[in-house]
VOZAZA-845282 format. One record per residue (C-alpha): residue in one letter; x, y, z. Coordinates in Angstrom, 1 decimal. Layout:
N
+----+--------+--------+--------+
! aa !      u !      v !      w !
+----+--------+--------+--------+
!  A !      X !      Y !      Z !
...
+----+--------+--------+--------+
//
This chain:
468
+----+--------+--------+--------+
! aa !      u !      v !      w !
+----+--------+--------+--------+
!  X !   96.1 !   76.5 !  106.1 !
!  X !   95.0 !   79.7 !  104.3 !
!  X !   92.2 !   81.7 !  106.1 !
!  X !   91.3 !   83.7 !  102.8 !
!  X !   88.3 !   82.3 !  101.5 !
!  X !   88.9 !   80.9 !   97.9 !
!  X !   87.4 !   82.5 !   94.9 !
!  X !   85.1 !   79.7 !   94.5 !
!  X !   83.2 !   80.5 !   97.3 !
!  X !   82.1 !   84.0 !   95.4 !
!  X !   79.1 !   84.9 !   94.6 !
!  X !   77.9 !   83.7 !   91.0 !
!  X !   78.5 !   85.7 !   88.2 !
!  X !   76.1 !   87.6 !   86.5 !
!  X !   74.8 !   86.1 !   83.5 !
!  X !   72.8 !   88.5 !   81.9 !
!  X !   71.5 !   92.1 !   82.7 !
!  X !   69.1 !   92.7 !   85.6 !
!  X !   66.0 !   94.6 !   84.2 !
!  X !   65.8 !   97.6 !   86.1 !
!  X !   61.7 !   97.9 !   87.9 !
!  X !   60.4 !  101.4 !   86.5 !
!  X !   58.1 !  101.2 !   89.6 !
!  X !   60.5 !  101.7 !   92.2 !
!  X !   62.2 !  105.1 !   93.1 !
!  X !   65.1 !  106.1 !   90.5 !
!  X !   68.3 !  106.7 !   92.1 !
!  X !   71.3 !  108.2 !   92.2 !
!  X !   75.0 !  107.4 !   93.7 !
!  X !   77.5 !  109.6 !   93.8 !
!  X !   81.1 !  108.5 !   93.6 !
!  X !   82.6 !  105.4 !   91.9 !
!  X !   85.1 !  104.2 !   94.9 !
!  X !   84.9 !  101.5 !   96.8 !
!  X !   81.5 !  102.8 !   99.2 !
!  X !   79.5 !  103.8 !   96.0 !
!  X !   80.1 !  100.3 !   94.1 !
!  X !   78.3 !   98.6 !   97.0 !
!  X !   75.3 !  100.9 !   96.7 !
!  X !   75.4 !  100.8 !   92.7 !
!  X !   75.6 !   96.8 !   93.4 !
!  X !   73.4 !   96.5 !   96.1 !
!  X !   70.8 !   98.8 !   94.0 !
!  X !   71.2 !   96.9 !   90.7 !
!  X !   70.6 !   93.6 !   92.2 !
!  X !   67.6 !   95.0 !   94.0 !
!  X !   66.4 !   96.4 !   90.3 !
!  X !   66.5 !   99.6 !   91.5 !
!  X !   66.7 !  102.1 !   88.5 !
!  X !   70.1 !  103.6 !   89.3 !
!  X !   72.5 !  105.5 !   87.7 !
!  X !   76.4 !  106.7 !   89.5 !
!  X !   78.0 !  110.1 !   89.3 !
!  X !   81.9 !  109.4 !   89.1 !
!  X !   84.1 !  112.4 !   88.4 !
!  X !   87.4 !  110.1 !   87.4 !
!  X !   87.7 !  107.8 !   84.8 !
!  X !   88.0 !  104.5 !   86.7 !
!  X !   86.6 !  102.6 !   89.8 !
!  X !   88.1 !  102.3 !   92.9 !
!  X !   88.6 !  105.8 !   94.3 !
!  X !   90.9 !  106.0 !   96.6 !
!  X !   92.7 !  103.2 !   96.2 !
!  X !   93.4 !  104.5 !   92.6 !
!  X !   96.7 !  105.6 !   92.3 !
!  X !   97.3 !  108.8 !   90.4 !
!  X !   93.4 !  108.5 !   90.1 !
!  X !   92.6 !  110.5 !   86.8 !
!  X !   89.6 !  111.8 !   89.2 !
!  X !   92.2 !  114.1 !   91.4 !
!  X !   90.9 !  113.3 !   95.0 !
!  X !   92.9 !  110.3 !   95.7 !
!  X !   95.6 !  110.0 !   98.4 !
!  X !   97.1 !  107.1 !   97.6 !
!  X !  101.1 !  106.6 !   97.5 !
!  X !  103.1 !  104.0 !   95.7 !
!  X !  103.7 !  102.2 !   99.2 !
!  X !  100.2 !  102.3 !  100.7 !
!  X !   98.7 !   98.9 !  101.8 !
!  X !   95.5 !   98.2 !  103.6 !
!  X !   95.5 !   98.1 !  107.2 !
!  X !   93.0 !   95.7 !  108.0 !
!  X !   93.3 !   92.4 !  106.5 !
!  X !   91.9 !   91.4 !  103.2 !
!  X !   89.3 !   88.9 !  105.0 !
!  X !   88.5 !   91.6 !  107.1 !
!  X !   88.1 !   94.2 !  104.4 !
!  X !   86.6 !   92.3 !  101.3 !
!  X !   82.7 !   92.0 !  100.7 !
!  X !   80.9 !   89.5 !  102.1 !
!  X !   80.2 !   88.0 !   98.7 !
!  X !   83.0 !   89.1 !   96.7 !
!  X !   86.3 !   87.7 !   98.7 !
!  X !   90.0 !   88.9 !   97.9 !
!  X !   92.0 !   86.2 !   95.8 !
!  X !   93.2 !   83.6 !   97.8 !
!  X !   97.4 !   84.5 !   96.3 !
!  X !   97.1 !   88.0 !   98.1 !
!  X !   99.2 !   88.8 !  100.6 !
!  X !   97.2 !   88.8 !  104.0 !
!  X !   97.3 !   93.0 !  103.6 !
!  X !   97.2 !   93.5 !  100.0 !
!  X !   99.0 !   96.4 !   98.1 !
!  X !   96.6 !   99.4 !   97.0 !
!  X !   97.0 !   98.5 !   93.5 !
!  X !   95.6 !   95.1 !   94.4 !
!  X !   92.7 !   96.5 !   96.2 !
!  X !   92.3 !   98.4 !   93.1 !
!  X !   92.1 !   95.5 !   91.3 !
!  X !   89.8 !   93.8 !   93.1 !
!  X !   87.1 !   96.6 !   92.4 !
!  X !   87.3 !   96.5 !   88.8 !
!  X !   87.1 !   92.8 !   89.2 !
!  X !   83.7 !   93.5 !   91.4 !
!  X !   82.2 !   95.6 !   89.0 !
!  X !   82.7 !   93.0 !   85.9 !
!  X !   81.7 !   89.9 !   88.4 !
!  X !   78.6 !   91.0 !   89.0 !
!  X !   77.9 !   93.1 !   85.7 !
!  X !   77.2 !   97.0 !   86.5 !
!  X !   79.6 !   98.6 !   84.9 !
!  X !   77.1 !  100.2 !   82.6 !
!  X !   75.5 !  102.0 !   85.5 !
!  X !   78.3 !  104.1 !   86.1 !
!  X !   78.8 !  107.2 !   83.9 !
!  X !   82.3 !  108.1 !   84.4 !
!  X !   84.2 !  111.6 !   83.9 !
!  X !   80.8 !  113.3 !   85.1 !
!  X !   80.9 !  115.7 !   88.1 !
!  X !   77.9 !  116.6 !   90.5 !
!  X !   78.1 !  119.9 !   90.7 !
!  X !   74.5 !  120.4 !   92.9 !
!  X !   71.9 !  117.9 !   95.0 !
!  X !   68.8 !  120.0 !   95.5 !
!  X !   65.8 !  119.1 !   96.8 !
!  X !   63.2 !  119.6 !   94.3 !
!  X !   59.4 !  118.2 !   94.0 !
!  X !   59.5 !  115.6 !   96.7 !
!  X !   62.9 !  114.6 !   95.7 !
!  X !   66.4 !  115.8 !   94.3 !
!  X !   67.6 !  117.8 !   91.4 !
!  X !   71.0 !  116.4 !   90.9 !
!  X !   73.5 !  118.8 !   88.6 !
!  X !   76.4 !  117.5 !   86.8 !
!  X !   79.1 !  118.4 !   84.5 !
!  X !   80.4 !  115.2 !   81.9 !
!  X !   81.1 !  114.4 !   78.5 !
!  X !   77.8 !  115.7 !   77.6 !
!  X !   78.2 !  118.8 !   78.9 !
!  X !   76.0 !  120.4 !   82.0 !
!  X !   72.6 !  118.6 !   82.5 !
!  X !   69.7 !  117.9 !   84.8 !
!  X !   68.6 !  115.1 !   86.4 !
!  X !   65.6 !  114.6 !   88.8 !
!  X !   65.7 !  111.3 !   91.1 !
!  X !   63.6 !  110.2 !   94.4 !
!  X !   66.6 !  109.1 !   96.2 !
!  X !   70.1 !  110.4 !   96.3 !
!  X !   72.9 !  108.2 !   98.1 !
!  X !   76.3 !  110.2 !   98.9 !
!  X !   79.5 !  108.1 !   98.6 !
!  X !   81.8 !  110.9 !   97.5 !
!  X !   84.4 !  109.8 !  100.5 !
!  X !   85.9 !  111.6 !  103.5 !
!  X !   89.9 !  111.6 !  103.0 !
!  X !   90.0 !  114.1 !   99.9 !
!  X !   89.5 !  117.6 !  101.5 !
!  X !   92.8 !  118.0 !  103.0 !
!  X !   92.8 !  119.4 !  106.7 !
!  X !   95.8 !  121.9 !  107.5 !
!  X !   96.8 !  123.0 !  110.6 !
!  X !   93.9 !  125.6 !  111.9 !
!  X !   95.1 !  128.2 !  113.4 !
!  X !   99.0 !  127.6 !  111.0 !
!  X !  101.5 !  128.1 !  113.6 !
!  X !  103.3 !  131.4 !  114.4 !
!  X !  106.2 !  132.1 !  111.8 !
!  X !  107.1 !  131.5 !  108.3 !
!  X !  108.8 !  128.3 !  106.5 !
!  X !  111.5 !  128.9 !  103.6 !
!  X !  111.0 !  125.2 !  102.3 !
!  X !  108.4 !  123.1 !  100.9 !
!  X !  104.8 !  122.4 !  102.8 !
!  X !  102.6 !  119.6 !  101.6 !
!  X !   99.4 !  117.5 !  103.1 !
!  X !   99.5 !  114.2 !  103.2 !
!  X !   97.0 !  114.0 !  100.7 !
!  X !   99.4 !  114.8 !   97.8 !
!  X !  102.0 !  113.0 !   99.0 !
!  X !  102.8 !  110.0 !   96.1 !
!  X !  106.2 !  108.1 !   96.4 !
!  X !  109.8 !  108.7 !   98.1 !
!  X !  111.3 !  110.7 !   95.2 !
!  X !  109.5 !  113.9 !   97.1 !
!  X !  111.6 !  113.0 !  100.0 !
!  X !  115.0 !  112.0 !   98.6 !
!  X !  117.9 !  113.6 !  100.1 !
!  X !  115.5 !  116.0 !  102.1 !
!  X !  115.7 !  117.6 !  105.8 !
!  X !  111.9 !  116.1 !  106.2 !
!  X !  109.4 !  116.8 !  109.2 !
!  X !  106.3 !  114.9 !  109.4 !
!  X !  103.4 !  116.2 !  111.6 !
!  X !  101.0 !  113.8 !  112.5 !
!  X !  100.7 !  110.5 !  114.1 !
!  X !   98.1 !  108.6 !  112.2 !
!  X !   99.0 !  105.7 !  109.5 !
!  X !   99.9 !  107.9 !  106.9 !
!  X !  101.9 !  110.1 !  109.3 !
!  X !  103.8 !  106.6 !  110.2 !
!  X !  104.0 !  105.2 !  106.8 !
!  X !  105.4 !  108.2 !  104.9 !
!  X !  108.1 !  108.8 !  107.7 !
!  X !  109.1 !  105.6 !  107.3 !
!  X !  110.1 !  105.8 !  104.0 !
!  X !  111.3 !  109.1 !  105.3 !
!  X !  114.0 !  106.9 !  107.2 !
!  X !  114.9 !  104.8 !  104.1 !
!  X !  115.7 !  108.2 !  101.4 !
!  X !  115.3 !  111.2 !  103.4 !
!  X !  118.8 !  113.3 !  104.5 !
!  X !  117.1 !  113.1 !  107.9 !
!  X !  113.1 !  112.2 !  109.1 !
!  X !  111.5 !  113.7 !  112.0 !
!  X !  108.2 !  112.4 !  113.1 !
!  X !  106.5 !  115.5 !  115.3 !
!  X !  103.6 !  114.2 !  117.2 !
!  X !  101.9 !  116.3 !  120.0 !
!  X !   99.5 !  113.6 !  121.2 !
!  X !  100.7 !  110.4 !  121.3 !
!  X !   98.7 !  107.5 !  120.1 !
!  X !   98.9 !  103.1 !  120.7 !
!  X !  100.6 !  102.0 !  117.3 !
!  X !   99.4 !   98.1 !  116.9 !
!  X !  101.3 !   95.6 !  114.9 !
!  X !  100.2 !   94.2 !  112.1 !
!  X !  100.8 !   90.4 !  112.5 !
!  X !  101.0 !   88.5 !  115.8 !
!  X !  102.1 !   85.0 !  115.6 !
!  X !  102.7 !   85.3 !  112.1 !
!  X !   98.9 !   86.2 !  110.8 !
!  X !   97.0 !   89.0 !  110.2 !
!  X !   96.8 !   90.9 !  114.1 !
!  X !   92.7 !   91.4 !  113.0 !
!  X !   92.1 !   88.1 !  113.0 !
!  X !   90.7 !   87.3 !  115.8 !
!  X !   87.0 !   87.9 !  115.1 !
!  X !   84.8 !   88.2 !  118.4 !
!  X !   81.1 !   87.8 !  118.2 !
!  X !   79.3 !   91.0 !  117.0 !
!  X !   76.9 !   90.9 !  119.8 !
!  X !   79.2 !   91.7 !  122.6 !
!  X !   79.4 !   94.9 !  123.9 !
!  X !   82.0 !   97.9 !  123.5 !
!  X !   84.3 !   96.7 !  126.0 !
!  X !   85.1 !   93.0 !  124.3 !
!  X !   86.3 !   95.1 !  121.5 !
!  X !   88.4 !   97.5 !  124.0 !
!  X !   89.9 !   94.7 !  125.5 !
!  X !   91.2 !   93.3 !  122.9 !
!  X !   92.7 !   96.4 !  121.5 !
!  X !   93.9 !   96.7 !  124.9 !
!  X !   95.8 !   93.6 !  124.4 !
!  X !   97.3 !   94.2 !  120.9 !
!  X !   98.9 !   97.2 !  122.2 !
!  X !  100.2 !   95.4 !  125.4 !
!  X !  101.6 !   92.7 !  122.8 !
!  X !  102.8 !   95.4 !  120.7 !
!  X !  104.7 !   97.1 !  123.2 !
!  X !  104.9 !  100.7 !  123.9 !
!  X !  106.6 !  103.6 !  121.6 !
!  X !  107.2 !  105.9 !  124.3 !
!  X !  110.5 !  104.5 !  125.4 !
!  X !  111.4 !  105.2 !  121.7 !
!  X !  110.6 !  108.6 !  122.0 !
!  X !  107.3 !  109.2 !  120.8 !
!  X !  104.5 !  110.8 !  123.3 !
!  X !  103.0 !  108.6 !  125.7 !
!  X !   98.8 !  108.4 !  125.1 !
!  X !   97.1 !  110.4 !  127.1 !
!  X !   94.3 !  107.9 !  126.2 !
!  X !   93.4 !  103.9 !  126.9 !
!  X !   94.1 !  101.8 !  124.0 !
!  X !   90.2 !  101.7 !  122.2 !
!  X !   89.8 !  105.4 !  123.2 !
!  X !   91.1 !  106.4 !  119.8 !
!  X !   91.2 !  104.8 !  115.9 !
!  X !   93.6 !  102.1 !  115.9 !
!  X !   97.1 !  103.0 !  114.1 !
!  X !   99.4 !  100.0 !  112.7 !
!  X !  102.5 !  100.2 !  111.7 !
!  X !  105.1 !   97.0 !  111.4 !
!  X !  108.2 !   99.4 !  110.3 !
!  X !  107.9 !  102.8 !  112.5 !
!  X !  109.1 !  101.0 !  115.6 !
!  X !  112.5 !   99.8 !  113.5 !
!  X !  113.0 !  103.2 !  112.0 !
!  X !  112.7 !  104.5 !  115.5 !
!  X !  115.3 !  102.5 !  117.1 !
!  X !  117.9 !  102.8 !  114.5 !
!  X !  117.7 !  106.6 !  114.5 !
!  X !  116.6 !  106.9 !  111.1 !
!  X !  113.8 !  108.7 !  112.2 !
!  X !  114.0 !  110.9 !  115.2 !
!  X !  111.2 !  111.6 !  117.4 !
!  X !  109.7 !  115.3 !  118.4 !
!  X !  107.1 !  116.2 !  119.8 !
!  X !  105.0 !  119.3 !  118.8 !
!  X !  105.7 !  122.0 !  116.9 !
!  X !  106.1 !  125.6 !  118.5 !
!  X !  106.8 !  127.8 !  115.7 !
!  X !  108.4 !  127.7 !  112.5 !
!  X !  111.6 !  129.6 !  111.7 !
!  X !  112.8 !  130.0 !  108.4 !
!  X !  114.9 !  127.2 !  107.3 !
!  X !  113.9 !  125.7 !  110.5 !
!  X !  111.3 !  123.7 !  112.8 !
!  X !  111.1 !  124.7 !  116.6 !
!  X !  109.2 !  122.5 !  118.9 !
!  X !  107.6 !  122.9 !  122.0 !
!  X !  110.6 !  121.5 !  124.5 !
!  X !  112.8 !  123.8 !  123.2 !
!  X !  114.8 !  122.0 !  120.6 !
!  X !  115.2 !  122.9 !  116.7 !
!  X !  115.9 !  121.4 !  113.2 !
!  X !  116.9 !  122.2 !  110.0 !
!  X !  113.9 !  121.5 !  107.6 !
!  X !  113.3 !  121.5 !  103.5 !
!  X !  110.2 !  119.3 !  103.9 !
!  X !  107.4 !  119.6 !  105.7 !
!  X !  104.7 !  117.1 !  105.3 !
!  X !  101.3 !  117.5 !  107.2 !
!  X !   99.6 !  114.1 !  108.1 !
!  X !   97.2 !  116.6 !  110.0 !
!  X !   93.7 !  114.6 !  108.6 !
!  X !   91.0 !  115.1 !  106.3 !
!  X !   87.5 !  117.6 !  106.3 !
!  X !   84.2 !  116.1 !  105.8 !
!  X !   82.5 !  118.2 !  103.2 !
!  X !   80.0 !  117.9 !  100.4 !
!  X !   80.8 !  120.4 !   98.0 !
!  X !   77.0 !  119.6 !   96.0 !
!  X !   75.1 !  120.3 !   99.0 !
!  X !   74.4 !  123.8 !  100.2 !
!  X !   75.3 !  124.7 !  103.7 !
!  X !   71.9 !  125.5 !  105.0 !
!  X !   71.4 !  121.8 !  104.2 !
!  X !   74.2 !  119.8 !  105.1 !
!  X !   77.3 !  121.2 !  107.4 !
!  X !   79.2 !  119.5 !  109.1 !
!  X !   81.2 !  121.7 !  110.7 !
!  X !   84.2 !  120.3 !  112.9 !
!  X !   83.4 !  117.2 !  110.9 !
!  X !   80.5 !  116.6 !  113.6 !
!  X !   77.6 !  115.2 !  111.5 !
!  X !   75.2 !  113.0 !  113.4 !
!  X !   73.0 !  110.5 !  111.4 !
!  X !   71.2 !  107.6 !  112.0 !
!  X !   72.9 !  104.0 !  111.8 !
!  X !   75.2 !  107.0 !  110.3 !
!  X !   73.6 !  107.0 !  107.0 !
!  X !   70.2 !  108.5 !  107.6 !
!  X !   69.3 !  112.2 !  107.9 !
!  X !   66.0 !  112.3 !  109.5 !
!  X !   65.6 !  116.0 !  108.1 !
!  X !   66.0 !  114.7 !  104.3 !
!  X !   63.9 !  111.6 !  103.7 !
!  X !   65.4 !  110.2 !  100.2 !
!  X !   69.1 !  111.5 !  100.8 !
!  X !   71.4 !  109.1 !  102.1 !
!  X !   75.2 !  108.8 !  102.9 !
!  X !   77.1 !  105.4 !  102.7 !
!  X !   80.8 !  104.9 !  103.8 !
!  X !   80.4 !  108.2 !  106.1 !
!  X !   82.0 !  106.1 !  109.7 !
!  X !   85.6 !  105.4 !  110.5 !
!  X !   85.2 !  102.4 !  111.7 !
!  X !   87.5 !  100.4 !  114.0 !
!  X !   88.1 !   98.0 !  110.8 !
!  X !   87.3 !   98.1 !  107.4 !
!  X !   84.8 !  100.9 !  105.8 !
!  X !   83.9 !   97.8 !  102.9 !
!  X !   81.4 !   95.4 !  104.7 !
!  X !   79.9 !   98.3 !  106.8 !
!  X !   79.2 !  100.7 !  103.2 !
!  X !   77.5 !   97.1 !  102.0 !
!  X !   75.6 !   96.5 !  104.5 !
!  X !   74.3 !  100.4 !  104.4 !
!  X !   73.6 !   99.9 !  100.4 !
!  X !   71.6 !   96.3 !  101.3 !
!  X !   69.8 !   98.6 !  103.8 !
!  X !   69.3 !  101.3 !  102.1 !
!  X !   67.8 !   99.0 !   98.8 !
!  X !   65.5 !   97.4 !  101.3 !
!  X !   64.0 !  101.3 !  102.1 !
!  X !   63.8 !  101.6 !   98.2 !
!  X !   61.8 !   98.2 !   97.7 !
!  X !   59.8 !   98.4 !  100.4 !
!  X !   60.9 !   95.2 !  101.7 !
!  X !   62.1 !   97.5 !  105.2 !
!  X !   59.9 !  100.3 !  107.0 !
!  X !   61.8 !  102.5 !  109.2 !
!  X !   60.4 !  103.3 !  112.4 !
!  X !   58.7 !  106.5 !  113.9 !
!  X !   60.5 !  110.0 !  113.8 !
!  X !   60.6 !  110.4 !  117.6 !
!  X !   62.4 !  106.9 !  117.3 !
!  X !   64.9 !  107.9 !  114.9 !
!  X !   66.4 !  110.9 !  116.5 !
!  X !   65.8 !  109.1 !  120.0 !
!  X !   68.7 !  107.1 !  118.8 !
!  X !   70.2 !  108.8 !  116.5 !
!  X !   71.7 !  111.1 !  119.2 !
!  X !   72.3 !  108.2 !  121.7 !
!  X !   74.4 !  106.6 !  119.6 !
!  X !   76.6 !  110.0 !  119.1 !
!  X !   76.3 !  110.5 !  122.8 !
!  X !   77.6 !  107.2 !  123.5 !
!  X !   80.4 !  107.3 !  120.5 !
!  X !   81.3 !  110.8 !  122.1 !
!  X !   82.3 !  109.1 !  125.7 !
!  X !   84.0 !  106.2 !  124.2 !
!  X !   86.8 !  108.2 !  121.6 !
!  X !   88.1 !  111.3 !  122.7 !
!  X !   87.3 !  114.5 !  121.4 !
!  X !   88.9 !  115.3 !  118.0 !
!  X !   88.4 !  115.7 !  114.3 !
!  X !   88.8 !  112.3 !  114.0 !
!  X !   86.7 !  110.7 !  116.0 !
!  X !   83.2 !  112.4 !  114.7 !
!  X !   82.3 !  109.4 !  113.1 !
!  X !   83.7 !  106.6 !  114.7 !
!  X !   82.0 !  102.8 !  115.0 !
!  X !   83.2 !   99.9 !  116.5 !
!  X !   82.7 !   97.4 !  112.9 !
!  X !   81.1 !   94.2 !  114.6 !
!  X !   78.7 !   95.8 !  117.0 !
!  X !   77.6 !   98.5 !  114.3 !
!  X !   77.1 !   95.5 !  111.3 !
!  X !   75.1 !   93.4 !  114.3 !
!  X !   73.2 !   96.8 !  115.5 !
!  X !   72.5 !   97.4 !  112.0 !
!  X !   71.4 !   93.6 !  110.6 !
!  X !   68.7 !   93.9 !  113.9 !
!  X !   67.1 !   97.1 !  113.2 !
!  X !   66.9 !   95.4 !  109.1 !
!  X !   64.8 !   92.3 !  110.9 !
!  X !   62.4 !   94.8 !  112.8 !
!  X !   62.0 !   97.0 !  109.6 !
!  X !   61.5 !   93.7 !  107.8 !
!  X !   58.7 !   93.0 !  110.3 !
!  X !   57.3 !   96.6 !  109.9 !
!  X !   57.1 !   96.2 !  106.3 !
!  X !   55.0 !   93.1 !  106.9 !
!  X !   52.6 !   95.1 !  108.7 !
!  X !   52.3 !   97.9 !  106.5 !
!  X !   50.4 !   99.7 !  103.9 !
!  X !   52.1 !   99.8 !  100.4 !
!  X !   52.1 !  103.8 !  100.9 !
!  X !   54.5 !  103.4 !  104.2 !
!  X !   56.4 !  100.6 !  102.3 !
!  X !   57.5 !  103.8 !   99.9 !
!  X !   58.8 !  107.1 !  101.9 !
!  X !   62.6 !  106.6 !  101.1 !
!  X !   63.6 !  106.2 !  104.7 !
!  X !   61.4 !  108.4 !  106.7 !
!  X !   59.4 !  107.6 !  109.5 !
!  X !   56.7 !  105.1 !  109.3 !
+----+--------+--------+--------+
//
């Protein structure tokens, strides 16, 4: 028996436009990918007046290969790494036919089918860039660049969906020496005709890293996969379904959800005696990595393990125990920076990619701006950016009252302190939530807002997410 939900059980259509409320603050989402249509949904089916910013010419972001909108980092062989159960919107499943981890152009796809199913395509104004979010009487100033040329826009709320894996992250400081060949990040890598009949080097040992020297293996003249920190590579299927499939209760605590990532990797079985670096780590102490063909590659010698890199020498790579190789390729998998390139500095920075917010999508300094898809979850980013946008509609409507400031940083900076002790310290892990606990953390705090809102004045009902 299938576990995808059938198509049937969707949502209904929409039949005709929802009338946007002119009372209710007019909003702005920028970014057309897959976080930003669930706040452009969400909104629209509050009737929030709402208009998205998308710089490309199509939905779907990242999963958008060759996206016209030049931030994407897809690759022709990129699939999803949590299950399409797992992944889809609560309303909105993945067609029952899809494999259990769809193909990006699938998932692709399925956003342009979202977007028609539930009518909002008209709230998106594509090929339009946001150059500048300022605040500006009470609210924001939002500056962009489109078809119409440069205009001016003035909204009460702003939400942020521009993504976090498009500002590629090189290696900071490079290493010592110079390369003769070819360097690229990750983030421009596209299919295996870059790596065809290639000396390759891969650097990183996240699922791109694993993925592209895979294909590495398959085309390459020879792969090497250098990785200085080892990390617990899970498979994808266990007993012939979908490894992610056994869903625990959101309401246990962290260490359900460590123990059973503890167990996938004991059932996957360790790389080390394969010649990748042992973790330094417990399995849950670090973002899960899944790979079904690195472990193949690996023992076939298509791919040859390393492990850091000391210096590079001309044509060649040396790495730290000593050894060398001849190199035309190297490929960084080395990660992404989290940046906002609309929002000045003195504003927003988050620098080392360490930017606490609340439930991670409220700023208690900037009542109005919020950021939806910002978390790297242990999961699926989709259900966690809908339930921020439902959230963040319910602030907009007055239907949810947030409560007191003291409150809101109170917890805003227990929850980093806590997230801080579970993953260890890196780039990576700045933004890291475990997906059940944070959409059962998050659905409580929308019952006691629901209850403040009861209680309140239609003034307090209104502040865009600050304090009540």
């Amino acid at each position: 028996m299938s576990y995808f939900v059938k198509e049937r059980d969707r949502a209904p259509a929409a039949t005709q436009p929802i009338p946007a409320n002119p009372s209710l603050p007019r909003t702005c989402v920028i970014g057309a990918g897959s976080s930003g249509l669930a706040a452009v949904k969400a909104l629209h089916q509050a009737a929030v007046p709402v208009d998205c910013f998308e710089q490309g010419s199509v939905v779907g972001g990242n999963w958008v290969f060759k996206n016209p909108n030049g931030q994407s980092a897809c690759y022709e062989t990129l699939e999803i790494n949590t299950s399409c159960p797992r992944m889809a919107f609560s309303d909105f499943p993945m067609p029952a036919d899809y494999p259990a981890y769809a193909r990006h152009d699938q998932v692709a796809a399925y956003f342009e089918a979202y977007v028609d199913h539930f009518g909002f395509r008209d709230k998106i104004r594509f090929n339009t860039r946001v150059d500048a979010v300022v605040p500006e009487n009470g609210g924001w100033r939002v500056e962009t660049t489109g078809p119409e040329g440069t205009r001016q826009h003035h909204y009460d709320a702003v939400l942020v969906a521009n993504g976090h894996h498009w500002d590629a992250r090189w290696p900071d400081p490079a290493y010592p020496g110079s390369f003769d060949g070819e360097q690229l990040h990750a983030h421009d890598y596209r299919s295996a005709k870059q790596l065809r009949d290639k000396n390759v080097v891969v650097v990183g040992a996240g699922n791109s890293a694993l993925d592209i020297a895979s294909e590495a293996a398959r085309v390459a003249r020879s792969a090497i996969l250098s990785q200085r920190r080892g990390q617990w590579v899970l498979r994808k299927y266990f007993l012939g379904r979908a490894s992610d499939q056994l869903v625990l209760p959101k309401w246990l605590p962290w260490w359900a959800t460590r123990a059973r990532l503890r167990l996938a990797s004991m059932l996957s079985g360790s790389t080390r005696r394969l010649g990748l670096p042992q973790p330094a780590h417990a399995p849950g102490q670090s973002h899960p990595v899944q790979s079904e063909q690195i472990r193949r590659v690996l023992k076939s010698g298509a791919v040859t393990p390393k492990p850091g890199i000391e210096r590079l020498d001309g044509g060649r790579v040396v790495f730290t125990d000593g050894s060398a190789a001849t190199a035309d390729l190297i490929i960084w998998a080395t990660g992404y920076r989290v940046r906002f390139p609309f929002l000045a500095e003195d504003l927003v920075s988050p620098a080392g990619n360490e930017f606490p917010l609340w439930k991670r999508t409220v700023h208690p300094d900037h009542p109005g701006l919020f950021f939806v898809g910002l978390l790297q979850p242990i999961g699926a980013v989709m259900p966690l950016a809908e339930a921020q946008s439902v959230w963040v509609s319910e602030m907009l409507t007055g239907r949810y009252v947030a409560p007191e400031a003291e409150v809101i940083r109170t917890q805003m900076e227990r929850d980093h302190q806590r997230n801080a002790r579970r993953f260890y310290s890196s780039a990576r892990h700045t933004m890291e939530v475990d997906f059940d606990s944070y959409l059962w953390d998050l659905e409580r705090e929308r019952r006691r807002g629901g209850a403040r809102a009861a209680k309140s004045s239609p003034e307090a009902r209104h502040r865009l997410g600050a304090a009540a």
